[in-house]
N, C-alpha and C positions, 0 to 999 in steps of 0.2 A: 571570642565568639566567631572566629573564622571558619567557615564550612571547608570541610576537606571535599575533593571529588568524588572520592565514593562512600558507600555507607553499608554497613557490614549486613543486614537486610535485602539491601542486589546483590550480592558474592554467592550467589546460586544460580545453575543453569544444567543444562546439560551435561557438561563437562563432569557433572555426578559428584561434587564438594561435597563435602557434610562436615558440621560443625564436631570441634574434640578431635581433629585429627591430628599426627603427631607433626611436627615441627622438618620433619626431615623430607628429602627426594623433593619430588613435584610440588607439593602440596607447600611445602617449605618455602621453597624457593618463591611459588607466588609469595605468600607474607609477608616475604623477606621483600620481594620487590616491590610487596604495596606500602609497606614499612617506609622503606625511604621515598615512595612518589609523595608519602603522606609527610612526612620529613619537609622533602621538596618546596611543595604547595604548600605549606606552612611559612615557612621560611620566606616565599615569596608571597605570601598575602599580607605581609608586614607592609609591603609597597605597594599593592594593588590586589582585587579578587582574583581569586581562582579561575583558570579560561574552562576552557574543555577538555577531558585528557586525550591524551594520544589515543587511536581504534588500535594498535598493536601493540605487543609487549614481549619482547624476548624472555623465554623462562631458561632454555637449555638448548645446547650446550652450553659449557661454560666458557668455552675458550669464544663463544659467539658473543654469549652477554659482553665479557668484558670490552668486544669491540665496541659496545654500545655504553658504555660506562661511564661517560657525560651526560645520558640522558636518562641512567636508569633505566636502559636496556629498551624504553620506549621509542617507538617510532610517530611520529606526527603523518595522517594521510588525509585524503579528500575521499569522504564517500560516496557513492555512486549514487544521481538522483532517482536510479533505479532499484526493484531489490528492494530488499525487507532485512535490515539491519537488525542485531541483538540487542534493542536496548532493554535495558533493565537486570541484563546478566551478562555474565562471565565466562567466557565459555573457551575451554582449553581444544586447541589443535595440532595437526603433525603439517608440515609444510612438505609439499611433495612438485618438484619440478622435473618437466622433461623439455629436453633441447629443439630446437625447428629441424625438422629433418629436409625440407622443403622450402625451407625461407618463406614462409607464409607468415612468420610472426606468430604464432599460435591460433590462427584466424579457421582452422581448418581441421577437422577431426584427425585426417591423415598427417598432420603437420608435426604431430608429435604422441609420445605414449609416455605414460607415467603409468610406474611399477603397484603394485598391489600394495595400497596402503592399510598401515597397521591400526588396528579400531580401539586398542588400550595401551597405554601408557604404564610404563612400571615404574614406580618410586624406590627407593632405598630401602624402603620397608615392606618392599613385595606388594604394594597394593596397588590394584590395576584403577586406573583412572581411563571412564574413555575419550576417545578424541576424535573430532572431527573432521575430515579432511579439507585442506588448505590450497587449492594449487595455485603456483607462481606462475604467471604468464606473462611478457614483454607488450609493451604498449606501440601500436602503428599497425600500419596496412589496413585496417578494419577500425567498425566501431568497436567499442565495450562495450556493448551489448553483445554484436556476435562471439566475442573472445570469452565473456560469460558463460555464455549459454551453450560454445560447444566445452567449456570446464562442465559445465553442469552435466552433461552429458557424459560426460568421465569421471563421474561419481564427486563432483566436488558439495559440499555444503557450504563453500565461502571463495574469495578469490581474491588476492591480491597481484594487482598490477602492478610493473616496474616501469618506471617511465623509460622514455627513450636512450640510447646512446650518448643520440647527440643534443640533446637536452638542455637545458644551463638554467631546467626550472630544480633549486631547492626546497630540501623539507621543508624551511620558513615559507616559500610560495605554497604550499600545500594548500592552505587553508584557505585560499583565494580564490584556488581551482575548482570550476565544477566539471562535476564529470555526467555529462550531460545522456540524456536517453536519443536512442538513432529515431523514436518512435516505434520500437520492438520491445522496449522495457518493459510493459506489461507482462511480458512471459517470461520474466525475469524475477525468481522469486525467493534468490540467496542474497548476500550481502556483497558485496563486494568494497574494495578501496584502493586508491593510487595512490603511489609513495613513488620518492623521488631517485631515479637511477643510484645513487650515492651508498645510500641504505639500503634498496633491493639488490644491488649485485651483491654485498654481504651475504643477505638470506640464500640466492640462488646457489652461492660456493658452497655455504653451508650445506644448503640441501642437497647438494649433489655426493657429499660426502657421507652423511648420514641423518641420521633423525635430529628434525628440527622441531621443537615444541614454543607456540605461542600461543599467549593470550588475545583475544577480541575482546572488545569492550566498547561501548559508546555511551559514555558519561557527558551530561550535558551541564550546564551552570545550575544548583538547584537552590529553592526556597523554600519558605513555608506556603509561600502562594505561587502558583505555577499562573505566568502571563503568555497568552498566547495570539497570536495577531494570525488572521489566515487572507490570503491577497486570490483573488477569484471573478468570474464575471458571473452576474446573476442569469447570464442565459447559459452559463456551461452546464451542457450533461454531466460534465466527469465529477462539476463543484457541488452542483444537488444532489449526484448520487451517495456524494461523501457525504452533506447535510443531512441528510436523508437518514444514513446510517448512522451518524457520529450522534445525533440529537438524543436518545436515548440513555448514553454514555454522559451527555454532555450534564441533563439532569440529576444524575448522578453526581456530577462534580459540583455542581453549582455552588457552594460553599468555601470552596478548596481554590476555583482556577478563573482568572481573569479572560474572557475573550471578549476581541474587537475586530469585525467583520471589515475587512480592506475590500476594495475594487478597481477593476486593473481602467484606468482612463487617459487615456493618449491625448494630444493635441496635432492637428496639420493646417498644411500652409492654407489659409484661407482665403488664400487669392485665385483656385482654380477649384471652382467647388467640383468638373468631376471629377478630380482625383479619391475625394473621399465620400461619394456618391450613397447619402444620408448615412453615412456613420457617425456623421455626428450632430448634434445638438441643434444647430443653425449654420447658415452661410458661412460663419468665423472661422469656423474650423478651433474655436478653443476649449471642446470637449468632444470627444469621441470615444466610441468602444467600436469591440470587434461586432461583426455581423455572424448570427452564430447560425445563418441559415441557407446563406447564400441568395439565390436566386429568391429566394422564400420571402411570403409577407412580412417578415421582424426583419426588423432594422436597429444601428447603432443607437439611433434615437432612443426606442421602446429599451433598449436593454439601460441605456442610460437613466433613463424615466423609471425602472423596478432597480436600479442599484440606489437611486437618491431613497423611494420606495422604505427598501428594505433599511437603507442606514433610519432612517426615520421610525420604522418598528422599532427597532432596539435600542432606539433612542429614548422615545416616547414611555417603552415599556420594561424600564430597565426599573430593576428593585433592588434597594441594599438590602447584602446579606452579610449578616456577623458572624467568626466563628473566631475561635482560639488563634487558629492560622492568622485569620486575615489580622488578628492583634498582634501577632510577633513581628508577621511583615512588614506593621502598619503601612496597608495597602487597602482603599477602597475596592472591594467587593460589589458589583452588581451582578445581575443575573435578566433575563430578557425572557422569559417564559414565551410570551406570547412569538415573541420571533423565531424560538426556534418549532414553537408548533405551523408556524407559517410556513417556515423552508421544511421542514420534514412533508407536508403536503405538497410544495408547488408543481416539485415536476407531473406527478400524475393528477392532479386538478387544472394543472395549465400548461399542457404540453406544446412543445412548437408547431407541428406538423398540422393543426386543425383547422379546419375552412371555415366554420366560425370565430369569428373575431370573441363573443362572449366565452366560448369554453379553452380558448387557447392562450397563448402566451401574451399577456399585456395589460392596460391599465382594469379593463372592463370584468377580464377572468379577477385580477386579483385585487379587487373590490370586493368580490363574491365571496371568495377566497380570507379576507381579513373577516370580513362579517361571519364566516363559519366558524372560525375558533376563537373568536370572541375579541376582536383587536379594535381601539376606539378610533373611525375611521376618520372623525371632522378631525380628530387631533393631527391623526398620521396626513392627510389633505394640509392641514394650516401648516406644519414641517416641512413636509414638500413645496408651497407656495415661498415659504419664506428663506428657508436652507439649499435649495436647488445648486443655485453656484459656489454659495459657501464652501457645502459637502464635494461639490465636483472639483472643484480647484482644488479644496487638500488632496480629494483622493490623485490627483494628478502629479500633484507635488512631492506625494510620498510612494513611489512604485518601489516593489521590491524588483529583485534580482532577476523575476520571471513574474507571466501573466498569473501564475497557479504558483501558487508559495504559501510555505507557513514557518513561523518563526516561532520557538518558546524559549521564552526567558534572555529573548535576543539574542536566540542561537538557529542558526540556519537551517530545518531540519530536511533529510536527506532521505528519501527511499518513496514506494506505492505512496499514494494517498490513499492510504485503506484506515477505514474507522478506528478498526483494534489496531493495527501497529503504531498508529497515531498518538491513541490511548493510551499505550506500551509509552512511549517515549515521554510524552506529559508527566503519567504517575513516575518516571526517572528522575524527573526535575525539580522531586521534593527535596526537600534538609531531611524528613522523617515521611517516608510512606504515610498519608492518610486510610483510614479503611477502610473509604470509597474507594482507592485503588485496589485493594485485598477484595473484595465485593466482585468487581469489575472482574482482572486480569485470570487466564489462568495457565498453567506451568504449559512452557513451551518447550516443544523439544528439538535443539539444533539438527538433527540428523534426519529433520524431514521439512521440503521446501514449505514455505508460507501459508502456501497451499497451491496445488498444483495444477499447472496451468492444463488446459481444456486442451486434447488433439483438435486440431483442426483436421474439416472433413473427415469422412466415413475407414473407421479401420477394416484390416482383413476379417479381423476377426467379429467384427459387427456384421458385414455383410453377409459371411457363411451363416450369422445366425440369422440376420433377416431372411436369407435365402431356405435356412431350415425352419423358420414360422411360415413361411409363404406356403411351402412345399406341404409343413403338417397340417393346414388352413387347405389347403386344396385338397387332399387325400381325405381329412374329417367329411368334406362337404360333398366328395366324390362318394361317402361310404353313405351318407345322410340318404343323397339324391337318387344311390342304387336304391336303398331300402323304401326310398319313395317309390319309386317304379315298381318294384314287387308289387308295395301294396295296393297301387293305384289297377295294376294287373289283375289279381287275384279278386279287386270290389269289380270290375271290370268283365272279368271272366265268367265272375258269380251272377252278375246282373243280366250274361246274354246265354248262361245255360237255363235262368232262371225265366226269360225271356221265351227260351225255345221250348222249356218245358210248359211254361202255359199257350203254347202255339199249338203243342202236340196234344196238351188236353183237350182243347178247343174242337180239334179235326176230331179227336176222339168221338166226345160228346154229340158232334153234328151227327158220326156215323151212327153212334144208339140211337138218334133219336130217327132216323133212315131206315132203321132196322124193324 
C-alpha cells in the first residue's frame, strides 16, 4: 500500500503528452525513466515513505542521462520562494545556456545571449512534442530575482540556477537551502530552482554542445487527506489578501484538506521595555508580534489580541466532516466555516488606516465583525479569557522557517502566495485527485507567465493615446463651442434686426399719423 510519487492523472501539462503514445523517442524515455524512479521509490519505501521527488529530470541525451545513472537521471534542487512552480504537471523543456561575456554572472541583459531556441522536440517517431525554454544561469554577484527576471526577458518559461564555483554546498544540501525573494519576487512569475555546481556544470557542457531536453516536476508527499498549516500575522495585508482569496477554494475542499491557521510570535528581552515599544503583550517581553503600521494606532499588542481572536474562531467553530478520504487517511476532518467567513471579510470591514477606533483594525471592529456572519461571540470572549497564553506560547514555540509560510503535508511549499497556485499544489498532494480539485483547477499553460506582471508607470505608447483622447476631447468641444457661437449669433442677429424693424415701424407710424 505504498504511494509512488507520482500518479498517472498529473502526467499532463503543457509539454502536449497524451495518453496511447508509442513507447519510443521522448515520450519513451519519460516512462522509461518514471518506470525505474517508480522502481526506486518502491524499493525505498520498504524502509521509510516516499520524500519529494527531484524538480528535474534528465530525458536526452543519452550520453547526458548516463552521467546521471545513480539517480535516474534526476537531479535534487531548491525551489525558489519566488515564481509560480508547475505543480501538478509535467512539463518537458530544452536547456539553453549562454556564457558571461562581461563577468556580470548573468546578472545583466548585456552579459550574455542565448541562440533561438527550438519550440518542438522530435521523437523517433516524428512526432513533435513542444517545449519550453529552460535557461542555465550561474549563481553570485546578484540576487535571484534579478538573474530571473533578466532570463524572463530572454524568453525563458523556467530557470535553473547553478550554484557557485567555489561552493562545497551539495545536491544532498539542496533541500535545506532557501532560495529566498530580494523583495522583487512579486514580478517574478516563472519557476525557477538551484542545483548544486556538481550537477549543473554537467547540464551547462551539455548544453553548449547541443540540445538538452528535461523534465520539471514538483511532486509533493500525497494522501488521501491533504494537511496544511499556513504561519501569518493577522495584521498582514499580504495574509488577508490570500484569505481573502483562497476562502472560496477552501469551501470547496472542506471534505478532502486539513487546515490549521499558525501565527508568527516572537519573544524579547524584557528587561528594556523600549526596545520593543508595545509590540508586545506586557512589560515581559514574552509575547510579541510585528507592528504592521508603524507609526500608526495598532500596535504588537492589538495584532496579538486578533491572532489569540482568530485561533479561538476556528476553534470554537470547527465541525467534523466525514468522507471516504478522511476514512482511508484515518485522519480527523474539521472544517471552520464561520472563520473563514470572518478572514474573507476583515481586511475591508476592518482596515488599518482608519481614525475610528470602531471601523478599523481591532477588538471593537471585529466584535461587529463576528456578529455579522453569525460567530457565537460570549464563547469566542470565554476562549480568549481563558486560552490567551496557552495559544500564545505554542504559537511561539512552533515558528516556521519564515513570518509568512505554508506547509502541506509537511512539505515546505515554495513560490507567490497566490490562492490558485496554492490550490494547484494542495490538489498535487492527493494518493487520487478528488473532484473538488477537477471542479476547481483549470489546464495551465507553461509558455505563458502566471500572469503577467503589471508595467510600472505610464508607457509610450499609453501616453500617445492619452495624448490622442485629450487632443479628439479638445477638437469635439472646439467644433460643439463654434457651432454654439453661430447659433448664439444668428438668435442674436435675429433679435436686433428684429429690434430695428419694429423701431423703423414705430417712426413709420408716428410720420402717418403727422401726415
Amino acid at each position: 500500500n505504498r504511494r509512488l510519487p507520482f500518479s498517472p492523472h498529473s502526467f499532463s501539462s503543457g509539454a502536449l503528452l497524451g495518453r496511447g503514445q508509442p513507447p519510443g523517442g521522448l515520450l519513451g524515455a519519460m516512462a522509461r525513466s518514471n518506470a525505474r524512479a517508480a522502481v526506486s521509490c518502491l524499493l525505498a519505501a520498504l524502509l521509510q515513505p516516499c520524500a519529494v521527488v527531484a524538480q528535474v529530470r534528465v530525458m536526452s541525451p543519452d550520453s547526458l542521462v548516463r552521467k546521471f545513472s545513480s539517480t535516474m537521471g534526476r537531479i535534487e534542487g531548491s525551489t525558489a520562494t519566488f515564481g509560480a512552480p508547475f505543480y501538478g504537471d509535467r512539463v518537458l523543456g530544452s536547456l539553453v545556456y549562454g556564457e558571461s561575456l562581461l563577468n556580470h554572472q548573468h546578472c545583466a541583459a548585456e552579459d550574455y545571449t542565448v541562440h533561438k531556441m527550438e519550440e518542438f522536440g522530435t521523437d523517433s517517431n516524428s512526432q513533435k512534442t513542444r517545449l519550453i525554454n529552460i535557461i542555465l544561469v550561474r549563481r553570485g554577484k546578484c540576487s535571484f530575482t534579478t538573474k530571473v527576471k533578466v532570463a524572463y526577458d530572454k524568453g525563458a518559461h523556467a530557470v535553473i540556477i547553478v550554484d557557485r564555483e567555489d561552493s562545497e554546498l551539495t545536491t544532498a544540501d539542496m533541500k535545506n537551502i532557501i532560495v529566498a525573494d530580494d523583495g522583487f519576487g512579486d514580478k517574478i512569475h516563472i519557476p525557477s530552482v538551484l542545483i548544486a555546481k556538481t550537477e549543473g556544470n554537467k547540464l551547462i557542457e551539455a548544453a553548449k554542445s547541443g540540445q538538452v531536453l528535461v523534465e520539471l516536476a514538483w511532486d509533493l508527499p500525497t494522501d488521501h487527506i491533504v494537511v496544511t498549516d499556513l504561519w501569518m500575522s493577522s495584521a498582514s495585508q499580504v495574509s488577508l489578501k490570500f484569505l481573502k482569496e483562497f476562502s472560496p477554494k477552501r469551501r470547496v475542499l472542506n471534505e478532502v484538506m486539513i487546515f490549521q491557521p499558525h501565527y508568527a510570535v516572537f519573544g524579547m528581552d524584557g528587561s528594556n521595555p523600549q526596545i520593543y515599544n508595545d509590540l508586545c503583550s506586557d512589560d515581559s517581553g514574552q509575547f510579541c508580534a510585528e507592528d504592521p503600521d508603524g507609526a500608526g494606532p495598532i500596535t504588537g499588542k492589538d495584532v496579538l489580541a486578533e491572532d489569540v481572536r482568530q485561533l479561538c474562531i476556528h476553534m470554537v467553530h470547527k465541525v467534523l466532516r466525514s468522507s471516504e478520504a478522511s476514512t482511508k487517511a484515518g485522519k480527523r476532518v474539521e472544517y471552520a466555516a464561520k472563520y473563514w467567513d470572518y478572514v474573507e471579510q476583515l481586511q475591508d470591514s476592518c482596515p488599518l488606516g482608519l481614525a475610528n477606533p470602531q471601523d478599523r483594525f481591532g477588538t471593537e471592529c471585529s466584535t461587529r465583525l463576528m456578529t455579522k456572519v453569525g460567530i457565537d461571540v460570549p464563547r469566542v470572549e470565554a476562549c480568549v479569557r481563558v486560552n490567551t497564553t496557552s495559544y500564545l506560547k505554542n504559537e511561539r514555540e512552533h515558528q516556521a522557517w519564515s513570518p509568512r509560510a505554508l506547509r502541506i503535508n509537511g512539505w515546505r511549499y515554495s513560490g507567490i502566495l497566490d490562492a490558485d497556485l496554492v490550490m494547484r499544489a494542495i490538489c498535487s498532494g492527493f494518493v487520487t485527485q478528488p473532484t473538488e480539485c477537477a471542479d476547481l483547477m483549470k489546464k495551465r499553460d507553461p509558455f505563458v507567465p502566471y500572469f503577467d506582471p503589471k508595467p510600472e508607470g505610464v508607457t509610450f505608447l499609453q501616453m500617445l493615446t492619452w495624448l490622442l483622447g485629450v487632443c479628439l476631447v479638445l477638437f469635439g468641444s472646439m467644433l460643439l463651442y463654434k457651432r454654439y457661437l453661430k447659433k448664439e449669433m444668428r438668435t442674436t442677429l435675429r433679435e436686433e434686426v428684429m429690434l430695428e424693424v419694429q423701431a423703423q415701424m414705430g417712426e413709420y407710424q408716428k410720420m402717418m399719423g403727422s401726415s
